[in-house]
C-alpha positions in Angstrom: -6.0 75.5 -27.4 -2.4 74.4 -26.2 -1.1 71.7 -28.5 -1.3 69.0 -25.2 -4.5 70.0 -24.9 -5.3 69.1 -28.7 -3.8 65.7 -28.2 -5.3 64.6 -25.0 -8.6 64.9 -26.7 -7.3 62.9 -29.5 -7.1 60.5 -27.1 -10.3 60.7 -25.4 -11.7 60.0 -29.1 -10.1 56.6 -28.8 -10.8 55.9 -25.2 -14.7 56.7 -26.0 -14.4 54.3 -29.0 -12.9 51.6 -27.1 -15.2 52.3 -24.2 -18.0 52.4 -26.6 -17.4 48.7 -28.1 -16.4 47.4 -24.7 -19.4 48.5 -23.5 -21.4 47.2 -26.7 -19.4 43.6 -25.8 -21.4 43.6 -22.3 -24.5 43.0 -24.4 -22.8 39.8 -25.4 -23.3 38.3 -22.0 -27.2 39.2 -21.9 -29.2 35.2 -21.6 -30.4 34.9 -25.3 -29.0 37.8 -26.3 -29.8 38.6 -30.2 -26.6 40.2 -30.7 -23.9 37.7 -31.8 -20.7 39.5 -32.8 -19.1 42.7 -32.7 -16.4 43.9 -34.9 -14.0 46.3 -34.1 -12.3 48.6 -36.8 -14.1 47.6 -40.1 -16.5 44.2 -40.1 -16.6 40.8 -39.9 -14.5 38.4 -42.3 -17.9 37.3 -43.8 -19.1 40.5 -45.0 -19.3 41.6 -48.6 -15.7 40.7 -50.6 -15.7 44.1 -51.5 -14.6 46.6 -48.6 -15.6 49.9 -50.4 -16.6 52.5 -47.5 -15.5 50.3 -45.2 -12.8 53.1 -43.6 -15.4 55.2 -41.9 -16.8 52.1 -40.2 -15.5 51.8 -36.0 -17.6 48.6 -35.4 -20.1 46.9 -36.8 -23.0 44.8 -34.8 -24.1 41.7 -36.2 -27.1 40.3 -34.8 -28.3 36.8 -35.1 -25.3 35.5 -36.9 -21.5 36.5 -37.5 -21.9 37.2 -41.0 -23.9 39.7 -43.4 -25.8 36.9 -44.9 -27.0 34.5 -42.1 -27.2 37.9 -39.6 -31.0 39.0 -38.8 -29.5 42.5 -38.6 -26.2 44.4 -39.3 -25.4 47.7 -37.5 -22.7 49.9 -39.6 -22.0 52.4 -36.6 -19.2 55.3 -37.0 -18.4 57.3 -33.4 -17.5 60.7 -33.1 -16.5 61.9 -29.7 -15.4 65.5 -29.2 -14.0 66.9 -25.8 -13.4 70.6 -26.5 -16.6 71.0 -28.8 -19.3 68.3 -26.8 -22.0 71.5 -27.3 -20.7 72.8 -30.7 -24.1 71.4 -33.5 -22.5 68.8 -36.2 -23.5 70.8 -39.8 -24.2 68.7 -42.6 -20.3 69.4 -43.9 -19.2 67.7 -40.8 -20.7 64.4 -41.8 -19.8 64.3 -45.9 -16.9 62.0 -45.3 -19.7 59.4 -43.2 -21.9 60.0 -45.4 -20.0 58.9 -48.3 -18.7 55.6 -47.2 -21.9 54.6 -45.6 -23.1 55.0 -49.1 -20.2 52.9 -50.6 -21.0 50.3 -48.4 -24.9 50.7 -49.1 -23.7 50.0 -52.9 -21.5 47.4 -52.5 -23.7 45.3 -50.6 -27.0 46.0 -53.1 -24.3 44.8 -55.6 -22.9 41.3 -54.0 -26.4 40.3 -52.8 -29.4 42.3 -53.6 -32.0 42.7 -50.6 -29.6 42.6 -48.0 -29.0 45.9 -47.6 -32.8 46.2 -46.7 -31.2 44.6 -43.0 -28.2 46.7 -42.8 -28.4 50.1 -40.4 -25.8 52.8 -41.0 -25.4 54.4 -38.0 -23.7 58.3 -37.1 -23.1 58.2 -33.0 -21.9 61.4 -31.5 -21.8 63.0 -28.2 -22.3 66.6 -30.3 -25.9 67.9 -31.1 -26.8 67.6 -34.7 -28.2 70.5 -36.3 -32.3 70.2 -36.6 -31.8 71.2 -40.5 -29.6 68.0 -41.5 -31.9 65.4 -39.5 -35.2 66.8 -41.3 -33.0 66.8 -44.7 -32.3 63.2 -44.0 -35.6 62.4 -43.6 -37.0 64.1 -46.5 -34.5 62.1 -48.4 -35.7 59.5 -47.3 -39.1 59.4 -47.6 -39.8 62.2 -49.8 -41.4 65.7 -49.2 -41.1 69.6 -50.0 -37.4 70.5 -49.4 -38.5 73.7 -47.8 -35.9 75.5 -45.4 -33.6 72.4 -45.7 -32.8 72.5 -49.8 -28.9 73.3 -48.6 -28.7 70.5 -46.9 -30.3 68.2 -48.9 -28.4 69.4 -52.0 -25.3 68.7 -49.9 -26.0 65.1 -48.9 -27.3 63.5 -52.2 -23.4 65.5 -53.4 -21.8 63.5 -50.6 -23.9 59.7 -51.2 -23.3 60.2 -54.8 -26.5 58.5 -55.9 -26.8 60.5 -59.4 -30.4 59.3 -60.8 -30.6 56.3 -58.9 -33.4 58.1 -56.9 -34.3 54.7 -55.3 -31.5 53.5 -54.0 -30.7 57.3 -52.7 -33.7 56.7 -50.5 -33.1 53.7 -49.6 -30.1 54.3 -48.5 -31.0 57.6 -46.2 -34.2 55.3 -45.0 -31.3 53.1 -43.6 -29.1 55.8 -42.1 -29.5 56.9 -38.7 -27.7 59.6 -36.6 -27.4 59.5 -33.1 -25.8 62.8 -30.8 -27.1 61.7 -27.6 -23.9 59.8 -26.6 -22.3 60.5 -23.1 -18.9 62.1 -23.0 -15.7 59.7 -22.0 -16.0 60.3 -18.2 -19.9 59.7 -17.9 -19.5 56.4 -21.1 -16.3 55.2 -18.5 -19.2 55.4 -15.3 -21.6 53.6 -17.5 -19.5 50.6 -19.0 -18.2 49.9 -15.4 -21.8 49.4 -13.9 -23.4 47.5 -17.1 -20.4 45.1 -16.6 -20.6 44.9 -12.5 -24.2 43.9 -13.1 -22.8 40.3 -14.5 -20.0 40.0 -11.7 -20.4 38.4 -8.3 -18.4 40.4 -5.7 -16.8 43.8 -5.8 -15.4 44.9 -9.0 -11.9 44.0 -9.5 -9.7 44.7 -13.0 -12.7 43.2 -15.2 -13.4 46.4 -17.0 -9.6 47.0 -17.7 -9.7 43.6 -19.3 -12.2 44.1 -20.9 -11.5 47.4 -22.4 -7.8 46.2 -23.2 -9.3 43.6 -25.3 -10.8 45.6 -27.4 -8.5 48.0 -27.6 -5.6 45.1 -28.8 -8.1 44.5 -31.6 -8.1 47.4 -32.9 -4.4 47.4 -34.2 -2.4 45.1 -35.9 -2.0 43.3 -32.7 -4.8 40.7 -33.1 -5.6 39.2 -36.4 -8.9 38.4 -35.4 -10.8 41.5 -34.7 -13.9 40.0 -34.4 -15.5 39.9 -30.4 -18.6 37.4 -29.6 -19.7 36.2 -26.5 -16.7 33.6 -25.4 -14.2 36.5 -26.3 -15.3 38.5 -23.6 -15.2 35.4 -21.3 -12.2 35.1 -21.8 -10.9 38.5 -21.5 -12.8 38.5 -17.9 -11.3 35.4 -16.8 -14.8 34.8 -16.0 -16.5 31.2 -16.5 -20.1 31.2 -17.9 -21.7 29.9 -14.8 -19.8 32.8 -12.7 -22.1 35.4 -14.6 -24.9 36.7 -13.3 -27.9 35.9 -13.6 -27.1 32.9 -12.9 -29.5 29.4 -12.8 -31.8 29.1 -9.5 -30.2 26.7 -6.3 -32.9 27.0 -4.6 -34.1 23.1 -3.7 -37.6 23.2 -3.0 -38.8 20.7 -1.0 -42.1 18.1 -2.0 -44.0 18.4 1.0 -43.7 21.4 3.3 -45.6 21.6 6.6 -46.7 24.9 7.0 -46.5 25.2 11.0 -47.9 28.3 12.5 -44.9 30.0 13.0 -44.7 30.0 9.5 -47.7 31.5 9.2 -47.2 34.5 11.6 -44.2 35.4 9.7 -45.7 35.6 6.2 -48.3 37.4 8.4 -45.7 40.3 9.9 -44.0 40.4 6.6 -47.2 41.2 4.4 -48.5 43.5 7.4 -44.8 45.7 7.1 -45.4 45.8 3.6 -43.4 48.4 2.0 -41.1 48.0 4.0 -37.7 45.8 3.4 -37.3 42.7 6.2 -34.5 41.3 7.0 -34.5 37.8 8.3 -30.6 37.2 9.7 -29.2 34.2 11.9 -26.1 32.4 12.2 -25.4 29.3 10.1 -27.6 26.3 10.7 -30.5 28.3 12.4 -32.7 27.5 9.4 -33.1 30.5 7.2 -32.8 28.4 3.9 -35.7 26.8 4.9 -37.7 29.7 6.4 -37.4 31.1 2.5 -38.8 28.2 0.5 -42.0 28.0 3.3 -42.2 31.5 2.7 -42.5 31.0 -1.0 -45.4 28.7 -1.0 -47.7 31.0 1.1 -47.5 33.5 -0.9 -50.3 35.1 -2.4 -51.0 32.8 -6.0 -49.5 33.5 -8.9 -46.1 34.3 -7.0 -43.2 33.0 -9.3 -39.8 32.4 -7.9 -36.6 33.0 -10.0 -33.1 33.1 -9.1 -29.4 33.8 -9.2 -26.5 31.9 -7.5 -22.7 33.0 -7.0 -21.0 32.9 -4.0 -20.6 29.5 -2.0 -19.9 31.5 1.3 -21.9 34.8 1.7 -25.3 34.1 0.1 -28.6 35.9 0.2 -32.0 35.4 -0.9 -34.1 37.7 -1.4 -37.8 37.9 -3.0 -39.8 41.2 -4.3 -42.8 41.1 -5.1 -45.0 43.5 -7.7 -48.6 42.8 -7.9 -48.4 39.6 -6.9 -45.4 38.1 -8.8 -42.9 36.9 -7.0 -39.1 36.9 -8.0 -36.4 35.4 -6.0 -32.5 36.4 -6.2 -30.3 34.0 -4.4 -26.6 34.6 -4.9 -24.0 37.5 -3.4 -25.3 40.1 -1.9 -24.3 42.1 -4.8 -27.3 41.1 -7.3 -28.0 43.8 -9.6 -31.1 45.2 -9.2 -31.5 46.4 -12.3 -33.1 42.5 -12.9 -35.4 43.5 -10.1 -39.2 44.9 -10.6 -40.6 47.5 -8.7 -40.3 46.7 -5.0 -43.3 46.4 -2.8 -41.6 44.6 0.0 -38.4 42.4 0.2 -37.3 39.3 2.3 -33.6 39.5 2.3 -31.9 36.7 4.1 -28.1 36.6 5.2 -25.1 34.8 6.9 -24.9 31.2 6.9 
């Protein structure tokens, strides 16, 4: 391979890491999301005092809290992207050098504050295959069992954790070690990150994802001094107020008293009747379709529960889909994600005005 070519998949290896954590940050955003903090290059400033193994660590996921000790979980996650070899199996020599400063950081924490390690996940994410032998040698590791065809490998890893007769901690350690080679390459990861993120943001995408992605990239180098990303980081690297995102609350005013006239009634009639099909209910401003959609809502088959999304204070839609019954209502730009849809069985979808 030319020596450009050996470079520009160096560089792919740091566009898929800082895709990876950019796209990682996303889940930041999520309404109640459980993960609170993500650090990039190394982990958070309350972590153990010790930093042993902490060099083969690309970011680490805390969940609950921004520390070790408050956090409900801790993901320890190393990436490993490669361009020229995406089909070439990982042998267990490939991972020794992971291996061993998972298993560092394993010891350090079990040192600082026993029992916490028992919430910490050590994680190997590649988009390479990992040979069959190494993942069953892990798991016999783990959890014990006849070493079988996989004595080579197994004899190789307990070398690289460096355990010696602490036969419990070795297997707790590999009982917390995971390895992950289903990863996307850089190109189909780049696809992926922009459409997670499009799904918060009203309107067309615009720079967001370069923001984004820049962000975390900055805090990988000395640039930053913080290097630690949580939910109002990534606000801020959008430009993006919290009531911009999407989902966002439910505008819809629903009135006390409705008086169900028999138009209304023929309507919810054709729509049901065109059931699956999508209906689309569109007039200029003023006509009335606001209030077409919350009659609509309230004769509905029971148990129909309406939920929403706002965004845009000139182009709005609303639209409702219903699964077995249950109701859920979108109003916001036309551009709601429906990945926060169910199943379809038929759709109002109002525009304009």
């Amino acid at each position: 391979m030319p020596d450009t070519d050996l470079l520009r998949a160096s560089r792919d290896g740091d566009q898929f890491h800082y895709h990876w954590a950019a796209r990682q940050a996303v889940k930041l955003l999520l309404p109640g999301a459980d993960l609170t903090a993500i650090a990039v290059e190394g982990v958070s400033q309350d972590d153990t005092a010790g930093r042993d193994g902490e060099d083969v660590i690309d970011i680490a996921e805390y969940y609950g809290a921004t520390g070790l000790r408050e956090a409900n979980r801790v993901v320890y996650r190393q990436l490993k992207h490669s361009t020229a070899r995406a089909t070439e199996e990982w042998t267990v020599s490939g991972l020794g050098g992971t291996v061993s400063g998972f298993a560092e950081k394993y010891r350090r924490i079990k040192l600082e504050s026993p029992g916490l390690e028992r919430k910490a996940i050590f994680e190997f994410l590649s988009n390479r295959p990992v040979r069959d032998s190494v993942l069953r040698a892990i798991r016999v590791l783990a959890v014990g069992g006849e070493l079988g065809d996989y004595a080579h490998e197994v004899k190789f890893l307990k070398q690289y954790a460096g355990f010696s007769d602490d036969a419990d901690g070795e297997a707790g350690f590999f009982n917390q070690m995971q390895v992950n080679p289903t990863a996307p390459g850089l190109l189909r990861l780049e696809g992926l990150f922009r459409l997670d993120l499009a799904g918060f943001l009203p309107g067309a995408p615009d720079v967001q994802p370069l923001l984004l992605k820049e962000m975390i990239a900055r805090r990988a180098t000395s640039l930053e001094t913080k290097h630690v990303v949580d939910r109002s980081t990534v606000l801020t690297a959008l430009e993006v107020p919290p009531e911009r995102l999407l989902p966002a609350p439910n505008l819809i005013d629903l009135p006390g008293r409705v008086i169900v006239t028999p138009q209304t009634r023929a309507i919810v009639d054709d729509i049901v009747r065109l059931a699956p099909r999508p209906v689309i209910v569109h007039a200029a401003g003023g006509v009335g379709k606001s209030v077409l959609t919350t009659q609509i809502e309230r004769n509905l088959p029971a148990g129909s529960i309406p939920r929403g999304t706002a965004g845009s204070c000139c182009l709005r839609a609303v639209a409702w889909a219903v699964d077995g019954g249950c109701l859920a209502g979108v109003e916001g730009p036309v551009s709601v994600s429906v990945a926060e849809m169910p199943p379809l069985r038929w759709i109002v979808h109002k525009t304009g005005g």
